[in-house]
N, C-alpha and C positions, 0 to 999 in steps of 0.2 A: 736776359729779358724773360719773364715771368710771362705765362701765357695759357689762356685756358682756351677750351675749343667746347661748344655748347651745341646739341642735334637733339631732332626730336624725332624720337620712335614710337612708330607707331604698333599697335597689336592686335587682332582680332577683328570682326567685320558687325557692321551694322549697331546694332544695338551695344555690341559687347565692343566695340573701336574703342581705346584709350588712345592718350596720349601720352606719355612720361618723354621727360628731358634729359639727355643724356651730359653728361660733363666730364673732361678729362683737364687734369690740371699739369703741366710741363713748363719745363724751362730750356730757353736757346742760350748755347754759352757760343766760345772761342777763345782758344787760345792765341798770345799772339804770334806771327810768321818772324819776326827776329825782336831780341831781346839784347838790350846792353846794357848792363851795371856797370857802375864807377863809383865806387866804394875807398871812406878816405876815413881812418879809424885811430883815434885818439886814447889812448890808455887814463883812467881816472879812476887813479889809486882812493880808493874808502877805511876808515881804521874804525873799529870794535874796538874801545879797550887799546890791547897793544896788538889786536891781530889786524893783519892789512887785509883788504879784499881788492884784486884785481877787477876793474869796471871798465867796461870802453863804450864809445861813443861815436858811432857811426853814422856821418854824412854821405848820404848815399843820393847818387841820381839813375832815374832806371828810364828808358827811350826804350818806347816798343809802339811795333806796328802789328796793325789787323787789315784781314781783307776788307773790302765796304762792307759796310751792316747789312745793304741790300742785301748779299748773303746769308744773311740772318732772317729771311722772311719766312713765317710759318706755312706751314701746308694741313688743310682739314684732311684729315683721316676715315672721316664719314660724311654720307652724302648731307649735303644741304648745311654740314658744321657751320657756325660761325665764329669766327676768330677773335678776340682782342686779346693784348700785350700790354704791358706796361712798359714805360720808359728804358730802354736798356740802360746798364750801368755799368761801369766800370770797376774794376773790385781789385781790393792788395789784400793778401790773407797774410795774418802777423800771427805767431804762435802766440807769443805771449802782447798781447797790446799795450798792457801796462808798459813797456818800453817807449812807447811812441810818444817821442819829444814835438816834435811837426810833420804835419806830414801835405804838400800841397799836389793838387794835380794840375796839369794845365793840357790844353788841347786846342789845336791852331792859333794857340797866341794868348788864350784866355785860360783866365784861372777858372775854378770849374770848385763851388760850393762841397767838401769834403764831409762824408758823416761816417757815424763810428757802424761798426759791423759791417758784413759782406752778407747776407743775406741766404748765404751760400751752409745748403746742411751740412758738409763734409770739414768747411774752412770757416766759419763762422766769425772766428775773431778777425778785425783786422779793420779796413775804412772803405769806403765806396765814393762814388761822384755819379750822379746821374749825366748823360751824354741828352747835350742840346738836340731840338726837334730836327736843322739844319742837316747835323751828323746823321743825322739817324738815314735821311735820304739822299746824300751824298753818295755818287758813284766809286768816288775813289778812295785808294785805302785810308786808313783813320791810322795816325800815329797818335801816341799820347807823350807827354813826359812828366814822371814823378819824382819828388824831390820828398826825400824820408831821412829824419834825424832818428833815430832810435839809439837807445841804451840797452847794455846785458852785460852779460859776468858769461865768462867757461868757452860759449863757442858764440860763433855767427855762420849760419846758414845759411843758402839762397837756393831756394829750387828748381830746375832749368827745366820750366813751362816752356817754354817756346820750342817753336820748328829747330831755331838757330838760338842758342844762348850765351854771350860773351862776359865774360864778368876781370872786371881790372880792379885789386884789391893794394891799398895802399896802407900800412901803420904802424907806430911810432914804437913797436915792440921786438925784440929780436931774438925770442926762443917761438916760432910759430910752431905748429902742430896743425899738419893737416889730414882731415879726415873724411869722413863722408865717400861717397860711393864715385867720385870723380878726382883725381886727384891735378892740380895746375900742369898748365902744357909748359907753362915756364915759373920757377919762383927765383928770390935774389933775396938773401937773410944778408944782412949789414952790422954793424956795431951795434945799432941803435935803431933799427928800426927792417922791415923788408916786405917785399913784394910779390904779387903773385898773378898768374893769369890763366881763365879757365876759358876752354871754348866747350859747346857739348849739342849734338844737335839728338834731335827727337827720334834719331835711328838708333842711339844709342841707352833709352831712356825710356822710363815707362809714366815722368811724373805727369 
């Protein structure tokens, strides 16, 4: 949630008193307290000519919770600040977006208005969902779940934000290569296809 804080300082006495307005411009984030992927990847072979390209196509569902947003409430910094924020949102950061086949959010049952970019300077590509006024003052925790088709070529990624991050990876390929800085607590390569399973919590992790 975006949020500025506005004070007014004062200088000098009598005749020489100004006034000028102070502003500071911040944002309140969160990550979430557990994270679960279920990842289910479909290989779609592409031809150049007579050269193949290896393509997949990843149906993915991700369930994450946050403490309540109450948590998220700002505190002025200087005397007499005043506060406003904008709507918190909910944010997926996508390397490359051009991938994003669909992507829907939902939150307590309701699907929730999707738009492109995060907003976010560090993560910028990727989709958002503004969170209803309800949400915003609800005591208890806020679960979300996303549903993201994406396409790629080479790797797939998933970065373990959360306190707790579980990822269950499923597809139709049977030479995997696994990389990245966490390697699966269990994988199973098959004829034709294999699987893999990461746990990784934020004791271990700096993302």
């Amino acid at each position: 949630s975006a949020c500025v804080e506005e004070w007014d300082a004062v200088s000098g006495e009598g005749k020489e008193r100004t006034v000028t307005t102070g502003r500071r411009e911040f944002t309140l984030g969160a990550t979430p307290r557990q994270l679960s992927v279920q990842a289910n990847v479909v290989m779609e072979p592409r031809y150049r000519g007579l050269f193949k390209i290896n393509t997949y196509a990843a149906k993915t569902q991700l369930r994450a919770q946050w403490a309540p947003l109450t948590s998220l409430r700002p505190a002025a910094e200087h005397p007499g600040g005043r506060l406003s924020c904008q709507a918190p949102v909910l944010m997926v950061g996508v390397s490359d977006a051009r991938g994003i086949r669909q992507a829907v959010v939902q939150v307590a049952g309701d699907n929730l208005a999707v738009a492109a970019g995060t907003a976010h300077p560090s993560h910028p590509r990727g989709f958002h969902a503004v969170l209803p006024e309800a949400l915003r003052r609800a005591e208890q925790p806020l679960s979300a779940e996303v549903t993201l088709e994406l396409v790629g070529t080479t790797d797939l990624a998933v970065a373990p934000v959360a306190e707790s991050t579980r990822m269950q990876l499923e597809a139709n390929w049977p030479h995997p290569s696994f990389g990245g800085r966490f390697l699966p607590v269990t994988r199973e390569a098959r004829q034709h296809s294999f699987s893999a399973a990461w746990q990784v919590s934020s004791l271990a992790t700096t993302a």
